[in-house]
C-alpha positions in Angstrom: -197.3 -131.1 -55.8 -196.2 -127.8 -54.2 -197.2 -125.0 -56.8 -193.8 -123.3 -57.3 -193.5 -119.5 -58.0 -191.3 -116.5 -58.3 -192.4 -113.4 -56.2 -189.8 -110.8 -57.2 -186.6 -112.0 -56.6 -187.6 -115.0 -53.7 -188.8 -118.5 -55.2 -191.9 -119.6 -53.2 -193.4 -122.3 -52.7 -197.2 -122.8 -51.8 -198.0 -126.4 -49.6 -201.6 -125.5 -49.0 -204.0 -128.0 -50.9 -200.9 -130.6 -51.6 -200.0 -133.8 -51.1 -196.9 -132.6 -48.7 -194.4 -135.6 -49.2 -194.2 -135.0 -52.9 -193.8 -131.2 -52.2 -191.0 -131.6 -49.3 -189.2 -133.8 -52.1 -189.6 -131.4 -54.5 -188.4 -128.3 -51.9 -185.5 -130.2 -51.0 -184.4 -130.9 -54.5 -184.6 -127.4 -55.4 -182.7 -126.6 -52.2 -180.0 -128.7 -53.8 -179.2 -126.6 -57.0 -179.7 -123.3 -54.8 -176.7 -121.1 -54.2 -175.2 -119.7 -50.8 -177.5 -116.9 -49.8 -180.5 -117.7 -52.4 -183.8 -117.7 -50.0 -187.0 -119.3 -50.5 -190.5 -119.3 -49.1 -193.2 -121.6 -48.1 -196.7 -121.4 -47.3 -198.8 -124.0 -45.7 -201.8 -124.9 -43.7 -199.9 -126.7 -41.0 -197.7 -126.0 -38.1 -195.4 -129.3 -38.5 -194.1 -128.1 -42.1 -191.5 -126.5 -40.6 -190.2 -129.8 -38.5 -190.5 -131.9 -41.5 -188.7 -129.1 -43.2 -185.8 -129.5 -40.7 -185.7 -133.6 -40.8 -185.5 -133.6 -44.7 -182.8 -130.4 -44.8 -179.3 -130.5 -43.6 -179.2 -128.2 -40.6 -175.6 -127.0 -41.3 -176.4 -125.7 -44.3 -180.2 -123.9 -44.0 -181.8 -121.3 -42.2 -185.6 -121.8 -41.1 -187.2 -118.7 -40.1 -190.8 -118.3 -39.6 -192.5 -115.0 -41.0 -194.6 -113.2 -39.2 -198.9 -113.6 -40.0 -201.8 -112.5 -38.2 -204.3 -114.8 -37.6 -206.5 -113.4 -40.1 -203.9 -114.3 -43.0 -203.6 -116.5 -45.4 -201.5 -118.3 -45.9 -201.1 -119.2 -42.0 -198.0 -120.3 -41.9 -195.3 -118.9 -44.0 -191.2 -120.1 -43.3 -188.6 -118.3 -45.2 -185.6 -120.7 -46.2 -181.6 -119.4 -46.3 -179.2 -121.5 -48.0 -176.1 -120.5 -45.3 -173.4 -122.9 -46.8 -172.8 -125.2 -49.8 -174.5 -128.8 -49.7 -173.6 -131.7 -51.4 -175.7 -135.2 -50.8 -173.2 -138.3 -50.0 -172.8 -139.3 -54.1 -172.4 -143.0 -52.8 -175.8 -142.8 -51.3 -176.8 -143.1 -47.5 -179.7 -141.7 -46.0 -182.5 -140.8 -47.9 -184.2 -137.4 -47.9 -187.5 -139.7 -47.4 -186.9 -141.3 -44.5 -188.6 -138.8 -42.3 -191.7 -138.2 -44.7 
């Protein structure tokens, strides 16, 4: 699972060296319980993070913005998440935050 940290005030969450559908699961479900404005970052190995991260997210109420890194970086990739406006899952079910993973 994604190792999950706190780097000053930002949660972050590190994908390299996971198994990434238990780590998007566990990134969206902290997204849930995150407030309007709260931000969060991700590292990873792999470019298509950031579209799975936008299938498995509501886009209404996120911001996914990537952060700069030279090539010589690690981590490679690093995406920095916005909570923009409250989000609350359909309580009598629907879609599934898995379907895309």
């Amino acid at each position: 699972m994604a190792m999950a940290t706190r780097e000053g005030p930002m949660e972050t969450f590190d994908l390299r060296d996971t198994i990434i559908p238990f780590s998007l699961l566990q990134i969206a479900n902290h997204f849930q319980q995150m407030k309007v404005d709260e931000e969060i970052e991700i590292y990873g190995n792999d470019a298509g993070i950031a579209r799975d991260l936008k299938s498995i997210l509501p886009a209404s109420a996120v911001t996914i913005c990537p952060v700069d890194t030279s090539a010589d970086e690690r981590p490679r990739y690093r995406w920095r998440l916005k909570k923009i406006t409250p989000y609350h899952p359909n309580p009598k079910g629907g879609a599934s935050c898995l379907k895309s993973i």
